[in-house]
N, CA, C and O atoms as a Tinker XYZ file with bonds, in Angstrom:
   476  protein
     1  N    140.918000   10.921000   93.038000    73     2
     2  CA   139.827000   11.832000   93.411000    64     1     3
     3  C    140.111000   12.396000   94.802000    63     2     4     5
     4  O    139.993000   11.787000   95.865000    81     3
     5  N    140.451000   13.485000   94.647000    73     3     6
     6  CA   140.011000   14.460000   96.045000    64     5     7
     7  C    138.832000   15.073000   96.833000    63     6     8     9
     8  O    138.173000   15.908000   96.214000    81     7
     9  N    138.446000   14.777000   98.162000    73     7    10
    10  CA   137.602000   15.127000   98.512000    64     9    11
    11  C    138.251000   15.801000  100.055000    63    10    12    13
    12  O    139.192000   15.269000  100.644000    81    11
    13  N    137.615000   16.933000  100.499000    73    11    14
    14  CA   138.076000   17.801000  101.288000    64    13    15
    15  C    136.617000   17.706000  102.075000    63    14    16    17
    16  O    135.572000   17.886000  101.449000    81    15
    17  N    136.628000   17.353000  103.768000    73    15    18
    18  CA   136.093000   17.404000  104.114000    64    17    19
    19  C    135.921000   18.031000  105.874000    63    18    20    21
    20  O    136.318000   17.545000  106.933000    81    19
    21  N    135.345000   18.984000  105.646000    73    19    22
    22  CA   135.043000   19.956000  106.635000    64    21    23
    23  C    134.006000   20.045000  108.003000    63    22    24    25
    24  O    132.792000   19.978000  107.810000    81    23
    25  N    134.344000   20.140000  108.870000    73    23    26
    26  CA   133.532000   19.988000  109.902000    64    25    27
    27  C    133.816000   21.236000  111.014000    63    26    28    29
    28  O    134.744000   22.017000  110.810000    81    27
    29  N    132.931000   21.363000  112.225000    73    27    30
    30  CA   132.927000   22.113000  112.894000    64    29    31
    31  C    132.372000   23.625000  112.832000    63    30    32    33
    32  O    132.745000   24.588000  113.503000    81    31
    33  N    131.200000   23.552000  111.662000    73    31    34
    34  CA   130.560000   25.250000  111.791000    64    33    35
    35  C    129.773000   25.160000  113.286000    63    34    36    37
    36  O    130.183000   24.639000  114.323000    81    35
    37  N    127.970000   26.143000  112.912000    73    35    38
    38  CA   127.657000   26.121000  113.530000    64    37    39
    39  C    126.892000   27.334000  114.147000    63    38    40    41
    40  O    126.590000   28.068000  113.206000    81    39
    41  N    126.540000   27.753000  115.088000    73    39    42
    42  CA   125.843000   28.620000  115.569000    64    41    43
    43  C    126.651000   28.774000  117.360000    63    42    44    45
    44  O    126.806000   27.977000  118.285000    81    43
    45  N    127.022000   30.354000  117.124000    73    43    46
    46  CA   127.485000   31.171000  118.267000    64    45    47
    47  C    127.542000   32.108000  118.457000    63    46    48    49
    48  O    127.602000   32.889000  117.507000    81    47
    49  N    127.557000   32.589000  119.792000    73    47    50
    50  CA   126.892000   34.085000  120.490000    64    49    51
    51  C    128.165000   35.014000  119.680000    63    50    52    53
    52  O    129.185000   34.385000  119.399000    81    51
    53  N    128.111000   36.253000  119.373000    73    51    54
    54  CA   129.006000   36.853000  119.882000    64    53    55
    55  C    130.002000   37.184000  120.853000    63    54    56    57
    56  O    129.835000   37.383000  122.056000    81    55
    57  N    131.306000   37.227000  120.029000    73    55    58
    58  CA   132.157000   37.031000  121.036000    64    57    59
    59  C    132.818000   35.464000  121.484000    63    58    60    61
    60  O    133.734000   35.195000  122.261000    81    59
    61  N    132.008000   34.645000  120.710000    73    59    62
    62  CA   132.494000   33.190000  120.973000    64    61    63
    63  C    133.525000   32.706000  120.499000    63    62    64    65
    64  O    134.542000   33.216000  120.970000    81    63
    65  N    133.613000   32.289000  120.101000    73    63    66
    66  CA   134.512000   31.097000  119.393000    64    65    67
    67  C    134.416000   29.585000  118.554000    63    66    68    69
    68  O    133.872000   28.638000  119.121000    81    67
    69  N    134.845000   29.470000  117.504000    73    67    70
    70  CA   134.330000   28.009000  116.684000    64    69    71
    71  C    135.769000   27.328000  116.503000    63    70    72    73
    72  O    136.715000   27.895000  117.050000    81    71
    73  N    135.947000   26.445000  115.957000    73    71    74
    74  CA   137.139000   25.998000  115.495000    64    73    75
    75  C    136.302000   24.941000  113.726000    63    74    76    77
    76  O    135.348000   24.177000  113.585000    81    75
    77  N    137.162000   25.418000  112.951000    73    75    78
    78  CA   136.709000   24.727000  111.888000    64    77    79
    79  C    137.954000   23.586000  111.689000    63    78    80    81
    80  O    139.056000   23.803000  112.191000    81    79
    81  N    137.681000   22.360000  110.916000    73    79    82
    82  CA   138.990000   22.094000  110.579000    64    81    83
    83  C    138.512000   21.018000  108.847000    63    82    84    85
    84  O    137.409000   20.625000  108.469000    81    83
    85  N    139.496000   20.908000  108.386000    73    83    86
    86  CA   139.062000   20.188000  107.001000    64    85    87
    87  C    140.615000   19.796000  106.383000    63    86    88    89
    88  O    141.662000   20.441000  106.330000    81    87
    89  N    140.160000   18.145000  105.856000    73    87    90
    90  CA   140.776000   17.472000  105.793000    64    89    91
    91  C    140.610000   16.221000  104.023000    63    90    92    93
    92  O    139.828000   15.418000  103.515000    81    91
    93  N    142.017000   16.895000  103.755000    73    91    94
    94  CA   141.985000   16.506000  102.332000    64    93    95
    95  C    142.031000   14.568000  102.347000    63    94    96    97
    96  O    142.641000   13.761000  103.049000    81    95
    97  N    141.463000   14.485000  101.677000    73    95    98
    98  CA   141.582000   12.667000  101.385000    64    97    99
    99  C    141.605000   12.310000   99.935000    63    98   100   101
   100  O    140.963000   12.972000   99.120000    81    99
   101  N    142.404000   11.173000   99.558000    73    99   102
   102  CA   143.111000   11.018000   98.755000    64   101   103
   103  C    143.416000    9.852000   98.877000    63   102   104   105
   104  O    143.262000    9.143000   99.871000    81   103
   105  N    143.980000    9.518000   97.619000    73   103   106
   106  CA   144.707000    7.954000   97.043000    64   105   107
   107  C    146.098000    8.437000   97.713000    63   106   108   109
   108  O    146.440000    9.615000   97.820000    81   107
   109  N    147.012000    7.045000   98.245000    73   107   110
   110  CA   148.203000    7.626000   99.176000    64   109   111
   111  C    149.111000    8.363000   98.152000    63   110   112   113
   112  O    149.316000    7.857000   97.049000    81   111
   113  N    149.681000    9.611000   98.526000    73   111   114
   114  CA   150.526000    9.403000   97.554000    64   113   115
   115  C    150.153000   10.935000   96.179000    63   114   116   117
   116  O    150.991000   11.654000   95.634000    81   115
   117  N    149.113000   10.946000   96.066000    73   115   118
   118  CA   148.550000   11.392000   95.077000    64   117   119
   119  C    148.364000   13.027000   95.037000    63   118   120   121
   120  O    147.875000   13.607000   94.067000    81   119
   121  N    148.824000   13.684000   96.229000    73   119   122
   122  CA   148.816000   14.765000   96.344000    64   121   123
   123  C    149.771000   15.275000   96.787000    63   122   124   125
   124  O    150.282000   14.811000   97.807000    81   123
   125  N    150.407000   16.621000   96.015000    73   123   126
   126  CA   152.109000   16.632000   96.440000    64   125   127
   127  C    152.423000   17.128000   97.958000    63   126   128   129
   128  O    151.795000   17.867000   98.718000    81   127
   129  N    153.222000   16.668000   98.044000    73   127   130
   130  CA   153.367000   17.203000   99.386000    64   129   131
   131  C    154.171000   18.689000   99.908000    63   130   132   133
   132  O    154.529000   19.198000  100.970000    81   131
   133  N    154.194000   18.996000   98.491000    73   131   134
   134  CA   154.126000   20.933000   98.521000    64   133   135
   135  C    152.700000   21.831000   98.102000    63   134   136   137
   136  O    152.288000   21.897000   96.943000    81   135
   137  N    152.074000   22.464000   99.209000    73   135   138
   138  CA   150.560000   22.442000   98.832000    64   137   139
   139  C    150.577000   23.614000   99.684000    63   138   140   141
   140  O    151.266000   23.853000  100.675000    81   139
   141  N    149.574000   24.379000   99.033000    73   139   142
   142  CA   148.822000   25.528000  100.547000    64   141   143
   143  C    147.066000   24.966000  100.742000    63   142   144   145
   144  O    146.322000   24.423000   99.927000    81   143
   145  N    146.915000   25.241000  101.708000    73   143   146
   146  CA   145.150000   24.907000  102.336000    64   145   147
   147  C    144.864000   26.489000  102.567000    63   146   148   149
   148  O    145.620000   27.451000  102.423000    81   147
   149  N    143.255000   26.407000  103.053000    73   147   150
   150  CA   143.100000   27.822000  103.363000    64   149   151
   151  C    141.450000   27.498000  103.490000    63   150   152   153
   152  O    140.723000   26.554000  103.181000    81   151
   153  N    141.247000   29.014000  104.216000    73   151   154
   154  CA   139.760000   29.004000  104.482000    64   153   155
   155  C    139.110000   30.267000  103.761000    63   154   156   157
   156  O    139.350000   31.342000  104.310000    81   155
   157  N    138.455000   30.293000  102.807000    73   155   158
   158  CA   137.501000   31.238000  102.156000    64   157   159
   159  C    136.171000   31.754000  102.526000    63   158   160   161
   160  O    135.872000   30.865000  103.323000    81   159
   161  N    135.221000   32.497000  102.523000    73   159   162
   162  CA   133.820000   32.693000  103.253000    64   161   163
   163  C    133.068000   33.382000  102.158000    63   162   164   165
   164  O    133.358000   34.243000  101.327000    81   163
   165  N    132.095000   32.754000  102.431000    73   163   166
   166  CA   130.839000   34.069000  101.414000    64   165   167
   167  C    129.524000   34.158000  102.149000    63   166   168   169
   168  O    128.833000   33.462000  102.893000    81   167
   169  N    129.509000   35.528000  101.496000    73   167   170
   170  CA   128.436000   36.050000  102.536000    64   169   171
   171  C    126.897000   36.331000  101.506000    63   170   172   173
   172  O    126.774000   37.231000  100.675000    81   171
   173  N    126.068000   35.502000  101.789000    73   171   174
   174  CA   124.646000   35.714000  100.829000    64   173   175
   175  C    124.813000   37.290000   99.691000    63   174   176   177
   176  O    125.107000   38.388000  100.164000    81   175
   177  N    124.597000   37.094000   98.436000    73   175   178
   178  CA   124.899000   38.044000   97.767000    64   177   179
   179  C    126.438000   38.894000   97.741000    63   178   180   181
   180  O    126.538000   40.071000   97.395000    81   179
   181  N    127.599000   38.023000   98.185000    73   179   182
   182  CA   129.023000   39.015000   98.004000    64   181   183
   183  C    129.296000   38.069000   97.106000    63   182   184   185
   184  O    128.440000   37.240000   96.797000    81   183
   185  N    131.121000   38.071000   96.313000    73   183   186
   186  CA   132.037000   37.058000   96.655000    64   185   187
   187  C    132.591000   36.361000   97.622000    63   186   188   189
   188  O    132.505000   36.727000   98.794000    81   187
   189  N    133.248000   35.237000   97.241000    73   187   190
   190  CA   133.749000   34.573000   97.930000    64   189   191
   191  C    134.802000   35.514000   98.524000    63   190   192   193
   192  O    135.163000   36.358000   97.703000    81   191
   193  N    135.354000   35.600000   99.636000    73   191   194
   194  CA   136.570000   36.252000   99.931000    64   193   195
   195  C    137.619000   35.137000  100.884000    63   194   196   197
   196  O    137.249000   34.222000  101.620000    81   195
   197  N    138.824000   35.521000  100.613000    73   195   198
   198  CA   140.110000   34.658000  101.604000    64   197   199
   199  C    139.632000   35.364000  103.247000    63   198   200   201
   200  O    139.114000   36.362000  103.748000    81   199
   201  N    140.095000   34.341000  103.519000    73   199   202
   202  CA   139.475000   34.193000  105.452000    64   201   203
   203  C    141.324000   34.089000  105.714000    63   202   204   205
   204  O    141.831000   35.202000  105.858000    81   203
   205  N    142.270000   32.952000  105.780000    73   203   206
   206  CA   142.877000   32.579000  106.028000    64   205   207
   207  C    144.233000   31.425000  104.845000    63   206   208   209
   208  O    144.305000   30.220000  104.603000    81   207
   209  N    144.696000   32.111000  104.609000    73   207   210
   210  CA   145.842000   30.700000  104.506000    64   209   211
   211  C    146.893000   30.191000  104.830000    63   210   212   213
   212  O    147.575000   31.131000  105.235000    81   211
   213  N    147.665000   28.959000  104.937000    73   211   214
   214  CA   148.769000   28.289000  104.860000    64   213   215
   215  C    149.361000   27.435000  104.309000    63   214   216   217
   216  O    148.792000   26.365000  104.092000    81   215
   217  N    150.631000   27.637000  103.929000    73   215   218
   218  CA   151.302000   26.909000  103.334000    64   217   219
   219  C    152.214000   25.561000  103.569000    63   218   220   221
   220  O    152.541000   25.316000  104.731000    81   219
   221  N    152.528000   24.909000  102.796000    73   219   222
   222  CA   153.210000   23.252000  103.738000    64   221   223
   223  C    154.430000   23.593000  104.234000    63   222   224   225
   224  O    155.271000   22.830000  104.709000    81   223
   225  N    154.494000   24.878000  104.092000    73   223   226
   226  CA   156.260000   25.445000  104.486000    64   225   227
   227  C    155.878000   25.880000  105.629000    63   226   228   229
   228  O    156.810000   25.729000  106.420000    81   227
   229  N    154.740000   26.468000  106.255000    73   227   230
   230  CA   154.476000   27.216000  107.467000    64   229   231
   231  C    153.912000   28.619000  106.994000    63   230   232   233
   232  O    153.009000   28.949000  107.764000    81   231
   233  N    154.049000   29.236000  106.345000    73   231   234
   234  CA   154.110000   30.216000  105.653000    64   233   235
   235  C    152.382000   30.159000  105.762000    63   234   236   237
   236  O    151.601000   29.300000  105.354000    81   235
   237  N    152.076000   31.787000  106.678000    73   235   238
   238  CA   150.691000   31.865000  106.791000    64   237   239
   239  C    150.336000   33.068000  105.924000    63   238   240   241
   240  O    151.214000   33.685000  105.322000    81   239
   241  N    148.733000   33.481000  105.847000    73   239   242
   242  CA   148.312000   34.944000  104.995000    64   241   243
   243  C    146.780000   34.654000  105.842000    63   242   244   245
   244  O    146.148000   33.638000  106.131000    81   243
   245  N    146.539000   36.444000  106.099000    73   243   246
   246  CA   145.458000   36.456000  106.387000    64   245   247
   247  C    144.303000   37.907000  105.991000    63   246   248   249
   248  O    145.007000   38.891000  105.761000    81   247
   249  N    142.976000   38.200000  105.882000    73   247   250
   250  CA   142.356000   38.762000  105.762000    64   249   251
   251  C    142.720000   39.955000  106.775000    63   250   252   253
   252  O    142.943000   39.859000  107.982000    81   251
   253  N    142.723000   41.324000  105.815000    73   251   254
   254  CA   142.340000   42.473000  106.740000    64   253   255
   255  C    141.158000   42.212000  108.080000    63   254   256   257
   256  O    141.416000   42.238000  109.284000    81   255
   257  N    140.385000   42.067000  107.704000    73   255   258
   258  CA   139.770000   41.481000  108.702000    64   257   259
   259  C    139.691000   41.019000  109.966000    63   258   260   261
   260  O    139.285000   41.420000  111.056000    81   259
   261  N    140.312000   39.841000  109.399000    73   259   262
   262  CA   141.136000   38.994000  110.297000    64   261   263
   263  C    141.607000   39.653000  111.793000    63   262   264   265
   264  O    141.498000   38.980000  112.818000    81   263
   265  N    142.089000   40.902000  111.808000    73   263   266
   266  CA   142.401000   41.529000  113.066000    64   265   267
   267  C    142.941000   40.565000  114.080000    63   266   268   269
   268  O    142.783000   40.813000  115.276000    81   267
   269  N    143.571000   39.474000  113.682000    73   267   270
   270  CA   144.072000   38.952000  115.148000    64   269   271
   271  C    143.507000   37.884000  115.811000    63   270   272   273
   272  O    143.947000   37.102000  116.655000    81   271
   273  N    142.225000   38.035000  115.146000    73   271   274
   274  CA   141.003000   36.869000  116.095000    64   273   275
   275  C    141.064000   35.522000  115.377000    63   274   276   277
   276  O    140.472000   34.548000  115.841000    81   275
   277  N    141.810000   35.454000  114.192000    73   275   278
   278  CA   141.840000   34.102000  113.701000    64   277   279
   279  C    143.363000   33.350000  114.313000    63   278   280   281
   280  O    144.279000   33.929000  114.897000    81   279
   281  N    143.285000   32.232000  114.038000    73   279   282
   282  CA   144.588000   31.770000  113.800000    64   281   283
   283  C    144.470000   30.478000  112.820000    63   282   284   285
   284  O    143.777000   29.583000  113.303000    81   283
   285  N    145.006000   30.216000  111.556000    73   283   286
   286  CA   145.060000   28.674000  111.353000    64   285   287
   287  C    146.289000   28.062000  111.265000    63   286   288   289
   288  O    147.319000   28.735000  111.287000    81   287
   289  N    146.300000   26.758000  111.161000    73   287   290
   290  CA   147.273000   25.512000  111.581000    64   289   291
   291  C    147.319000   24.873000  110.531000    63   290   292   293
   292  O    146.835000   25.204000  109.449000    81   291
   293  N    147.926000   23.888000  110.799000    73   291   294
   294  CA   148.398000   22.587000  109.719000    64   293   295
   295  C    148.775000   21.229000  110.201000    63   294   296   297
   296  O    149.690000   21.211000  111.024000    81   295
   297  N    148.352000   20.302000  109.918000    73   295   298
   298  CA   149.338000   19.003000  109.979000    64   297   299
   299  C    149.680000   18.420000  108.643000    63   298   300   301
   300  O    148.933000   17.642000  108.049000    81   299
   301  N    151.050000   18.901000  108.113000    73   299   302
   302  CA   150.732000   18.777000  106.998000    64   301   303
   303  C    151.088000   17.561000  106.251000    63   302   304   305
   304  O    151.186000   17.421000  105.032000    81   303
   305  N    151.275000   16.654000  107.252000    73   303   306
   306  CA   151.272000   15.117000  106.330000    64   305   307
   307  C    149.657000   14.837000  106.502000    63   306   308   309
   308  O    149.073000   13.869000  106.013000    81   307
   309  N    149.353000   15.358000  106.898000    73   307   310
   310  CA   147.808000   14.583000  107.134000    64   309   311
   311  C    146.585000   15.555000  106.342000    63   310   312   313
   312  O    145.362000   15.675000  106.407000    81   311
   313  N    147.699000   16.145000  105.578000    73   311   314
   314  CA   146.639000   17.141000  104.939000    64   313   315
   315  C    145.372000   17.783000  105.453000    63   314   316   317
   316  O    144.266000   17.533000  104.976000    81   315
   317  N    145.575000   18.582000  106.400000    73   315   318
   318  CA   144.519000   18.630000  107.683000    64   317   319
   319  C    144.767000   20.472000  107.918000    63   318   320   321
   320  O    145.777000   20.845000  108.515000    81   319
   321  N    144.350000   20.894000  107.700000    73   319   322
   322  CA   143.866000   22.459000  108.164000    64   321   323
   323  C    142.747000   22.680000  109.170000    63   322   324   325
   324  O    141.628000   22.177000  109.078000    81   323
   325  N    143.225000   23.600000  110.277000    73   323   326
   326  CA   142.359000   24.126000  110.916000    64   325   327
   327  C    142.463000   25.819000  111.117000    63   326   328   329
   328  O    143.435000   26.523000  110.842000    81   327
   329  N    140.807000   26.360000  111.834000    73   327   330
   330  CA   141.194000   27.353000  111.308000    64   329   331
   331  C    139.855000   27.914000  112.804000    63   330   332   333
   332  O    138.630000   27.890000  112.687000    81   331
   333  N    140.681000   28.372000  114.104000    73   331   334
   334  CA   140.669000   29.160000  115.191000    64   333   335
   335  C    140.287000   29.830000  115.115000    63   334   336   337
   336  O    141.020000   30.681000  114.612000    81   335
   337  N    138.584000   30.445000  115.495000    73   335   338
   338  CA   138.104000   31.813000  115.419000    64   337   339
   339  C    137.227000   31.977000  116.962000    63   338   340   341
   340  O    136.409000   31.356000  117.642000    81   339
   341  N    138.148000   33.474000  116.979000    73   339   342
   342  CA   138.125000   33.789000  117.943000    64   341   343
   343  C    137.148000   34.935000  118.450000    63   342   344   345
   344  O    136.583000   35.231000  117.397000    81   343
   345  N    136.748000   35.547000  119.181000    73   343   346
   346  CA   135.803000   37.207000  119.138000    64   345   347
   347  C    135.240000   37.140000  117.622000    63   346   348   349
   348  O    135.548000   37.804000  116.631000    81   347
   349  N    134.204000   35.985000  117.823000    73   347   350
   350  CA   133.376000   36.139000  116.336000    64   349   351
   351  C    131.956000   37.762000  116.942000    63   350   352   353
   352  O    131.301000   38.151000  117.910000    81   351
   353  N    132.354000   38.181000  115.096000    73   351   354
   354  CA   131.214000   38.638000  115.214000    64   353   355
   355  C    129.931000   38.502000  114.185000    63   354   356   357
   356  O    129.948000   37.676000  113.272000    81   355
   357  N    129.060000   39.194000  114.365000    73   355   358
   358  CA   127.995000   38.795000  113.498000    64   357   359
   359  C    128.403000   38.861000  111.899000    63   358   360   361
   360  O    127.966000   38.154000  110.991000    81   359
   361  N    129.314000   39.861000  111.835000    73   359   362
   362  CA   129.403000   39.929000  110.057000    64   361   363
   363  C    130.215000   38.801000  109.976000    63   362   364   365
   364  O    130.204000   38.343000  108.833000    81   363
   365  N    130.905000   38.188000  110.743000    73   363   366
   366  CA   131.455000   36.723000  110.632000    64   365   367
   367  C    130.332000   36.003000  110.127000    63   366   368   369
   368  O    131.055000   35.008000  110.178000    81   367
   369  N    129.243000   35.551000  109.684000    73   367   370
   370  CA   128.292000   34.935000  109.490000    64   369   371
   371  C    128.525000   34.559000  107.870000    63   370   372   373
   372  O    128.660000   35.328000  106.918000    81   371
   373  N    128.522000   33.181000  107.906000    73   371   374
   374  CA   128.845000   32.973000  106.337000    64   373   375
   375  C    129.364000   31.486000  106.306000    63   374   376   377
   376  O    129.893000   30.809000  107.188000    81   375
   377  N    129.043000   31.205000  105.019000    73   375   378
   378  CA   129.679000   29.665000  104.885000    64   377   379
   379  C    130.701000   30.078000  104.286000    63   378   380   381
   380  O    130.871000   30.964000  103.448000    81   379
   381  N    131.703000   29.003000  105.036000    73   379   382
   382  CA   133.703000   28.765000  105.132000    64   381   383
   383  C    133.414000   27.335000  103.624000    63   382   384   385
   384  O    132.679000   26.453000  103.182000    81   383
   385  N    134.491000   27.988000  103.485000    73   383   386
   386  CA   134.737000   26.602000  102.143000    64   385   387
   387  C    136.485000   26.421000  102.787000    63   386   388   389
   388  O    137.114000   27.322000  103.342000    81   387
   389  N    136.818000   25.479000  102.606000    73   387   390
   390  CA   138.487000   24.822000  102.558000    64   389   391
   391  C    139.012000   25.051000  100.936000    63   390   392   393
   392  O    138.334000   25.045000   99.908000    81   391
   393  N    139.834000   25.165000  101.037000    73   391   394
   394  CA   140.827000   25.175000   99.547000    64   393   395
   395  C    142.033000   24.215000   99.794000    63   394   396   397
   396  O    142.610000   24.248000  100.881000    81   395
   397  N    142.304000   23.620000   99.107000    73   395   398
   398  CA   143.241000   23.130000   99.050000    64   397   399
   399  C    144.563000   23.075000   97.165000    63   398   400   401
   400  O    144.261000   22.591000   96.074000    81   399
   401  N    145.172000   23.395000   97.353000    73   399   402
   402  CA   145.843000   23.810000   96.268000    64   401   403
   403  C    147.435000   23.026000   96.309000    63   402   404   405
   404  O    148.382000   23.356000   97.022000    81   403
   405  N    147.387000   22.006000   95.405000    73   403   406
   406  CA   148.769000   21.548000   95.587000    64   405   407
   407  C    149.637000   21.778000   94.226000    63   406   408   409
   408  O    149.286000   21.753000   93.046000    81   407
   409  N    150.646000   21.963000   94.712000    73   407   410
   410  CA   151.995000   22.297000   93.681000    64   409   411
   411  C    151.621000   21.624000   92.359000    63   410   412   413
   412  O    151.036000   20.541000   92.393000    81   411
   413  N    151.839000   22.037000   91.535000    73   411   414
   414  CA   151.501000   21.749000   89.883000    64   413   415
   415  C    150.777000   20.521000   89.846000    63   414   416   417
   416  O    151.172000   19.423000   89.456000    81   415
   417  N    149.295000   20.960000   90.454000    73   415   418
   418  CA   147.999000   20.147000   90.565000    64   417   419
   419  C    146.442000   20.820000   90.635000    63   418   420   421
   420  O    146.185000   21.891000   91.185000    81   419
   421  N    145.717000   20.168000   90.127000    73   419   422
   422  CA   144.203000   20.969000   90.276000    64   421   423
   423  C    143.941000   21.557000   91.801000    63   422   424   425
   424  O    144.442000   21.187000   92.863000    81   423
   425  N    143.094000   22.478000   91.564000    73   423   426
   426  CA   142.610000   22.895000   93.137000    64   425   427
   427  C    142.044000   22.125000   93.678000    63   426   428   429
   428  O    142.174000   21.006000   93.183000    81   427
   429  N    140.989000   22.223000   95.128000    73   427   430
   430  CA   139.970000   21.354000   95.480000    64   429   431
   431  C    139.548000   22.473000   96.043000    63   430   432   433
   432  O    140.261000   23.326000   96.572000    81   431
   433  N    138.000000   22.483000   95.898000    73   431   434
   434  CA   137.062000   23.227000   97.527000    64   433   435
   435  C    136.060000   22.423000   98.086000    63   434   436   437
   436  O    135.168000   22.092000   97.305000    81   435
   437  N    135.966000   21.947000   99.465000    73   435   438
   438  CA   135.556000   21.547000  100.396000    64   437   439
   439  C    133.662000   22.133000   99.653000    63   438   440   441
   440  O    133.527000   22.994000   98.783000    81   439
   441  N    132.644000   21.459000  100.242000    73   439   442
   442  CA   131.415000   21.961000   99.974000    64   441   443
   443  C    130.587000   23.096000  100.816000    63   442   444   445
   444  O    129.381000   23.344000  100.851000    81   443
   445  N    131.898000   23.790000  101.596000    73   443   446
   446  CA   131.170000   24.861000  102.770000    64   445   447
   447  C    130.235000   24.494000  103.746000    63   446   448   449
   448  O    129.391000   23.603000  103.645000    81   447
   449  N    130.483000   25.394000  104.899000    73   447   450
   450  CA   129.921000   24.716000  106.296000    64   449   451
   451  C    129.868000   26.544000  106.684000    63   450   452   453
   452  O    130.551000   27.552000  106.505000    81   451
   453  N    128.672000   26.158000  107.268000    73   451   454
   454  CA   127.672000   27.675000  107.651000    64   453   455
   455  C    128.448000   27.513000  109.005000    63   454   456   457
   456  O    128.761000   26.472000  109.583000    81   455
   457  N    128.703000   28.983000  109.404000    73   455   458
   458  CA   129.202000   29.990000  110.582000    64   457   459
   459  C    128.082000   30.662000  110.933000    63   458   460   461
   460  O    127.791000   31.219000  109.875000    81   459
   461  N    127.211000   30.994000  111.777000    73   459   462
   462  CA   126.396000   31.654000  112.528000    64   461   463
   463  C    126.688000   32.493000  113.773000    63   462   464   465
   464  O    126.807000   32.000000  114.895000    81   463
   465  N    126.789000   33.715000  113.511000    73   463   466
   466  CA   127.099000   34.381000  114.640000    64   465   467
   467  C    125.967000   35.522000  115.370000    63   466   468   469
   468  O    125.767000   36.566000  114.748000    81   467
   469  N    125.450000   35.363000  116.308000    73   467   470
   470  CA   123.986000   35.780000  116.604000    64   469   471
   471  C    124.054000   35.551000  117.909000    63   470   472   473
   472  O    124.882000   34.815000  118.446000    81   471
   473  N    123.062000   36.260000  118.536000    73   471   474
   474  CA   122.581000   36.265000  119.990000    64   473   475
   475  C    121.148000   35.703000  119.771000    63   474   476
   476  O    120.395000   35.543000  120.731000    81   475
């Protein structure tokens, strides 16, 4: 059983900054160790849309959006994604889900963690 667990939303001004990070757990062993993670967002009444991903190779992808103000990371024995946001703005507002996707294995998504961006 996989469980992906996410921390660090929250509530911030414009212009701030959050850091999310989420972290796959697992039986040792049980998840390959060729995998991509990633951060997804939805916004009340849209789809879900890609925020961010990376791969266990290094290999990043990011949202038009995105413009620069994100960055995410990896540790990837520790199955651990984080995900650097930078000059948030209000349409940033939305709960982040984690993905985690390993090489010829089921997906996982994290249960989402609300982003608040507001004065």
């Amino acid at each position: 059983q996989v469980q992906l667990v996410e921390s660090g939303g929250g509530l911030v001004q414009p212009g701030g900054s959050l850091r999310l990070s989420c972290t796959a757990s697992a039986a040792s062993g049980s998840i390959s160790s060729r995998y991509m993670m990633g951060w997804y967002r939805r916004v009340p009444g849209q789809w879900r849309e890609l925020v961010a991903t990376i791969h266990s190779d290094g290999t990043t992808r990011y949202a038009d959006f995105v413009d620069g103000r994100f960055t995410i990371s990896m540790q990837a024995a520790r199955y651990t994604v984080d995900l650097q946001m930078s000059g948030l703005k209000p349409e940033d507002t939305a709960v982040y889900y984690c993905h985690l996707r390993p090489y010829l294995q089921d997906e996982h998504w994290g249960p989402g963690i609300q982003v608040n961006v507001s004065s």
